[in-house]
C-alpha positions in Angstrom: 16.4 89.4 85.2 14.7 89.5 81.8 12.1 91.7 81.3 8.5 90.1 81.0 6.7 90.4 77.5 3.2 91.8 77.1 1.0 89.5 75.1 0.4 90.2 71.6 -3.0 90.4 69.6 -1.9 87.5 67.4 -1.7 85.2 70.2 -5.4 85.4 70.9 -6.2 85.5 67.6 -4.3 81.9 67.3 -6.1 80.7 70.5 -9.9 81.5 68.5 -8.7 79.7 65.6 -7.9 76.7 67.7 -11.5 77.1 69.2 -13.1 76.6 65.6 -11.0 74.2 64.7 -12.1 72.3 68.2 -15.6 73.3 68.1 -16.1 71.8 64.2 -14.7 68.1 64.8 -16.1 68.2 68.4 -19.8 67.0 69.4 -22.6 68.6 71.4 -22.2 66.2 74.1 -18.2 66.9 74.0 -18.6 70.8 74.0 -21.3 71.0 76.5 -22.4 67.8 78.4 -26.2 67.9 79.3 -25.4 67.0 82.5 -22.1 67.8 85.3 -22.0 66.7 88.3 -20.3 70.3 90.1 -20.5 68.8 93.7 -17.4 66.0 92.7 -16.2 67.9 89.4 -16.1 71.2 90.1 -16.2 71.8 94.0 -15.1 75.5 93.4 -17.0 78.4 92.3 -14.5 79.6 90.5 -13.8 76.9 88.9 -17.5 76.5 88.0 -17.5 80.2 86.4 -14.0 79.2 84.8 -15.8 76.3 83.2 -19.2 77.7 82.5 -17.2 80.8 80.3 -15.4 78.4 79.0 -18.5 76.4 77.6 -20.0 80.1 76.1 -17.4 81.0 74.5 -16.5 77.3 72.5 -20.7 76.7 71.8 -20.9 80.7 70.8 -17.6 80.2 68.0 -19.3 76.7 66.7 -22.6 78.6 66.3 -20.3 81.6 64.4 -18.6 78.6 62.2 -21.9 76.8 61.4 -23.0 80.0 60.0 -20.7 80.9 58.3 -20.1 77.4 56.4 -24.3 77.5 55.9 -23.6 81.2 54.1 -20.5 79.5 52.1 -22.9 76.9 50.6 -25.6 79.4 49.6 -23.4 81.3 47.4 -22.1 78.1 46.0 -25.1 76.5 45.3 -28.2 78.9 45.8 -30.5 79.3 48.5 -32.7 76.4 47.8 -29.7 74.3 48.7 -29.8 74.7 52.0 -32.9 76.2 53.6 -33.2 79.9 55.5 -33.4 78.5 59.3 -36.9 80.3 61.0 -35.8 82.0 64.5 -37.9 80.2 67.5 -39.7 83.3 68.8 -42.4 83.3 71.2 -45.2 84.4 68.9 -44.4 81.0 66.6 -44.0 79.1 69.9 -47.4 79.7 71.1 -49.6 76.8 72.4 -52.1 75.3 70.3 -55.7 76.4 71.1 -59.1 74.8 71.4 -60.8 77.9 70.7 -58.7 79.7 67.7 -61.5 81.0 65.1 -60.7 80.5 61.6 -62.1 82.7 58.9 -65.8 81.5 58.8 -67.6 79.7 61.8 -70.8 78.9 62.0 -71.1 78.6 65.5 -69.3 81.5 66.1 -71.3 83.5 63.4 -74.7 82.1 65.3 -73.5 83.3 68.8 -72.5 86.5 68.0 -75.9 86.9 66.0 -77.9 86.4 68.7 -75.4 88.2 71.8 -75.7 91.4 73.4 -74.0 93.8 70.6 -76.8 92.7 67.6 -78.5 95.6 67.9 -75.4 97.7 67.1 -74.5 95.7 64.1 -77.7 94.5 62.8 -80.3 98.2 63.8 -76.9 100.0 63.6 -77.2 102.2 66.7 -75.4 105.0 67.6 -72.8 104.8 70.0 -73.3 106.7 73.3 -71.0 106.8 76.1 -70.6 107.9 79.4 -67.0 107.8 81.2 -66.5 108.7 85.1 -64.0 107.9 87.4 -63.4 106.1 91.0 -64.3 108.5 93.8 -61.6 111.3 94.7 -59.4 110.3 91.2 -56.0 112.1 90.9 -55.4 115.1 88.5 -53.7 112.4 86.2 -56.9 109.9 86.3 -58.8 113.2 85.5 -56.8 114.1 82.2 -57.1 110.4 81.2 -60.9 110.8 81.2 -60.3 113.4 79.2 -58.1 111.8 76.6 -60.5 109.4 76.3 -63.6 111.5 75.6 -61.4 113.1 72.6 -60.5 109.3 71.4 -63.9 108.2 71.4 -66.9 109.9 69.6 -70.4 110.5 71.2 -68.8 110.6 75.1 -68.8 112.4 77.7 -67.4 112.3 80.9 -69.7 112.6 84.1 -68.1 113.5 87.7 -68.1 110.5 90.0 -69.2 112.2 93.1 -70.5 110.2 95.8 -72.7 108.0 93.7 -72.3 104.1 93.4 -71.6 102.6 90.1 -75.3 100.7 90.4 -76.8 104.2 90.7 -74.6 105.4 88.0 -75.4 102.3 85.6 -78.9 102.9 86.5 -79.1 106.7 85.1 -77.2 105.5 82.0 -79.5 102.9 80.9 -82.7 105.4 82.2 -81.1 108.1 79.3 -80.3 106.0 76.7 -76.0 105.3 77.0 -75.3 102.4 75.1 -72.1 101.6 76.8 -70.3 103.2 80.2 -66.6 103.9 81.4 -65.2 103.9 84.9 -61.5 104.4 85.3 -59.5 103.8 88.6 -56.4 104.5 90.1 -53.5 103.7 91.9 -50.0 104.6 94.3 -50.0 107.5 96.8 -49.3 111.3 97.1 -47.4 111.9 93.2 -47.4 108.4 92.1 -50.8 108.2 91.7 -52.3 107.3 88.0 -54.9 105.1 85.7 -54.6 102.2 86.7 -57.9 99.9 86.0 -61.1 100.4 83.9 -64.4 99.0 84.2 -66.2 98.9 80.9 -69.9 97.5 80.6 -71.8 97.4 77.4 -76.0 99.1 78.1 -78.6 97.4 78.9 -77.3 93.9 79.4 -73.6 93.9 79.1 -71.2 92.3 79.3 -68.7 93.3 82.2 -64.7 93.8 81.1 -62.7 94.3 83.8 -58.9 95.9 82.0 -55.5 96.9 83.9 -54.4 99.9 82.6 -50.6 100.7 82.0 -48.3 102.8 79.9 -50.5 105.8 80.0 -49.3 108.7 77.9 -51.3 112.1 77.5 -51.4 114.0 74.2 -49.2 116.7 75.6 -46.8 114.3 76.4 -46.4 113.4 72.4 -42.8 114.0 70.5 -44.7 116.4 67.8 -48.2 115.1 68.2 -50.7 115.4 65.7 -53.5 117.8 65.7 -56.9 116.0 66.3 -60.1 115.5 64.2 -63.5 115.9 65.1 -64.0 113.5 62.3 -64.9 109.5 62.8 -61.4 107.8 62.7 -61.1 104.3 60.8 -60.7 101.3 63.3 -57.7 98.5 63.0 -58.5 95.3 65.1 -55.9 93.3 64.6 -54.4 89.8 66.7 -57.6 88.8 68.5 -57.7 85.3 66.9 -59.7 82.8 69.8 -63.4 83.1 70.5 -62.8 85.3 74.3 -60.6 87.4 71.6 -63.3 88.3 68.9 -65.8 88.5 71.7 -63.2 91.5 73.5 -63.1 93.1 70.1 -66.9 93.2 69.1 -66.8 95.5 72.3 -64.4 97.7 70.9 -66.1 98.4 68.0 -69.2 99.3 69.6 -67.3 102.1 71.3 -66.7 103.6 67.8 -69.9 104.9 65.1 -70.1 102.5 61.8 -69.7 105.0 59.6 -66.5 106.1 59.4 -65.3 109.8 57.7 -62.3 109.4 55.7 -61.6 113.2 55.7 -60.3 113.5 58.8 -57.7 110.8 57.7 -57.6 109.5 61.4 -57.0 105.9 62.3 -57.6 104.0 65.8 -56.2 100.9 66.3 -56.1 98.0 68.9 -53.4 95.8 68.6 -52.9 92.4 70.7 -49.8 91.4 70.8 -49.3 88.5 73.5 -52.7 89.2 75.5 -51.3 93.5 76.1 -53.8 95.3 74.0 -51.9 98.5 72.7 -54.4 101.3 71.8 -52.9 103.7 69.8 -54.7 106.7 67.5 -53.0 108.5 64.6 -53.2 110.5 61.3 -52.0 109.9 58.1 -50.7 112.5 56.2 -49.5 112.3 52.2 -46.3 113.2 50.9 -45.6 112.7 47.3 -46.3 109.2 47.1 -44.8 108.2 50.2 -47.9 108.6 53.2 -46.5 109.0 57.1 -48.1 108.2 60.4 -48.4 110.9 63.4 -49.7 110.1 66.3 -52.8 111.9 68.3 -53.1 110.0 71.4 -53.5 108.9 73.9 -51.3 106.0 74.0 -52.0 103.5 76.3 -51.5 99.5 76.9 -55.2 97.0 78.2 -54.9 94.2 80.1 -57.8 91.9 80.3 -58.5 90.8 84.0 -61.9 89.0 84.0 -65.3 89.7 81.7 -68.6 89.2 83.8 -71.9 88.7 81.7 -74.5 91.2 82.6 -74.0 94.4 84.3 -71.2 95.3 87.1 -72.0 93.0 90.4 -68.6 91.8 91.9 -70.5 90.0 94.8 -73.2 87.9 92.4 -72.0 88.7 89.1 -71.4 85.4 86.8 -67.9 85.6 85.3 -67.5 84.4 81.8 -63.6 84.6 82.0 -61.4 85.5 84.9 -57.5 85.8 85.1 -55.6 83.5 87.0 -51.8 84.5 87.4 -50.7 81.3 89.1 -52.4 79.0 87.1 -52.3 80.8 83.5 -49.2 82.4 83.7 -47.1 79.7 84.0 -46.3 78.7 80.1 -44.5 81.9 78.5 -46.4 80.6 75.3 -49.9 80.1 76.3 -51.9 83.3 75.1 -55.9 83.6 75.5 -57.0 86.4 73.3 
């Protein structure tokens, strides 16, 4: 009985070359039909699986040859002959927007002359802030507060005890706090850590109501840097609609207007697809090349709801309020 052969490299290699041959005469519609009917087609599953592997790999060697013929024709007649194709990512996908704010508004430059943080920008006060935590907050929640009172300049942090936040909001406004801090947490036994924050602006607010995630200490830092006692520099950067700007004019009343460049420290919040990444660093000069090293804490905001006026989840008046069914359904609808 003759013995069986084992198949050879080159036979596969002639079967892909088939495939590209196939796959550059052939159609869409003859490659991969827009519609099969499996239940009289293909009544097997593995049939299906054979079929469906069989559709990858044909539409994933057409794609290949495509590119390849678009690179052939770029080095034969330049680039302007045939145009560089722009990737469909989610950020260029996004949903168009009522309330995107372009350069200079004039409504929007009226409201926020006349809303709650004028006195900061046009009498430039001093920031002053007080940060607590729920009642009984894990040893985690605790070194949060802590990171946070070495992020942000003029604040201190004020044990929660077994007073209410009205009481508390009350004796901040009485001493003069311009804006107030309340961090919450989360799990059981180990697993317990930051998980919300409440953050009202003094005396009239507004409310912002932020999920917490991603929290990482400044101990916890691959070669952190050392920090600075000095005013960092502040980066706002992707808050482009109106609830956007309004989210970042609270930010930078957390931070003093004058800002020391010796301390060569740098704060920034970033939104990137609604996720606010707070991140603080130093910048350190090398020659002529400058490097980055972060100071923490690192940590990622997500906006739940803002309230106008002061904390009041029974009566309060909500300005904007997350809805996951409703606004989460559209991977490119983004609000901030």
């Amino acid at each position: 009985m003759p013995k069986r052969e084992a198949p050879t490299t080159g036979g596969n290699k002639k079967r892909k070359i088939g495939i590209i041959r196939k796959s550059l005469n052939a159609t869409d519609e003859e490659i991969a039909p827009n519609q099969i009917n499996f239940s009289g087609d293909q009544k097997s599953k593995i049939a299906r699986i054979k079929y469906y592997q069989k559709y990858k790999l044909e539409k994933n060697v057409r794609k290949l040859a495509r590119r390849e013929k678009r690179k052939k024709e770029r080095e034969e007649h330049g680039d302007a002959a045939v145009p560089v194709q722009v990737p469909r990512t989610t950020d260029n996908m996004r949903e168009a927007d009522d309330t995107f704010v372009v350069s200079s508004d004039e409504e929007i430059e009226a409201d926020e002359a006349d809303d709650e943080y004028q006195e900061y920008y046009k009498d430039d006060v001093e920031p002053n802030i007080m940060i607590t935590t729920q009642k009984d907050p894990c040893p985690r929640t605790r070194r949060f507060v802590e990171e946070l009172v070495a992020l942000l300049p003029n604040s201190e942090s004020f044990e929660r005890r077994g007073y209410t936040i009205r009481q508390i909001t009350q004796y901040c406004v009485n001493r003069g706090y311009t804006d107030i801090m309340i961090v919450g947490d989360s799990g059981g036994g180990s697993k317990r850590k930051p998980y919300s924050m409440i953050m009202t602006h003094l005396p009239q607010g507004p409310t912002h109501w932020y999920r917490i995630s991603s929290v990482v200490m400044h101990d916890e830092l691959d070669e952190p840097a050392q920090r600075s006692e000095h005013h960092p520099r502040l980066l706002l950067k992707g808050f482009t609609t109106r609830l956007g700007k309004r989210i970042s004019r609270q930010f930078q009343a957390l931070f003093p207007r004058e800002q020391d460049d010796k301390g060569r420290a740098v704060t920034t919040f970033h939104n990137h697809r609604d996720f606010i990444f707070v991140r603080s660093h130093r910048y350190l000069f090398q020659g002529e090349e400058v490097r980055l090293q972060e100071m923490g804490p690192r940590f990622t905001l997500r906006l739940r709801s803002l309230q106008a006026g002061l904390f009041d989840p029974t009566h309060g008046e909500y300005e904007w309020f997350r809805k996951k069914k409703e606004m989460d359904k559209s991977r490119t609808r983004f609000h901030l």
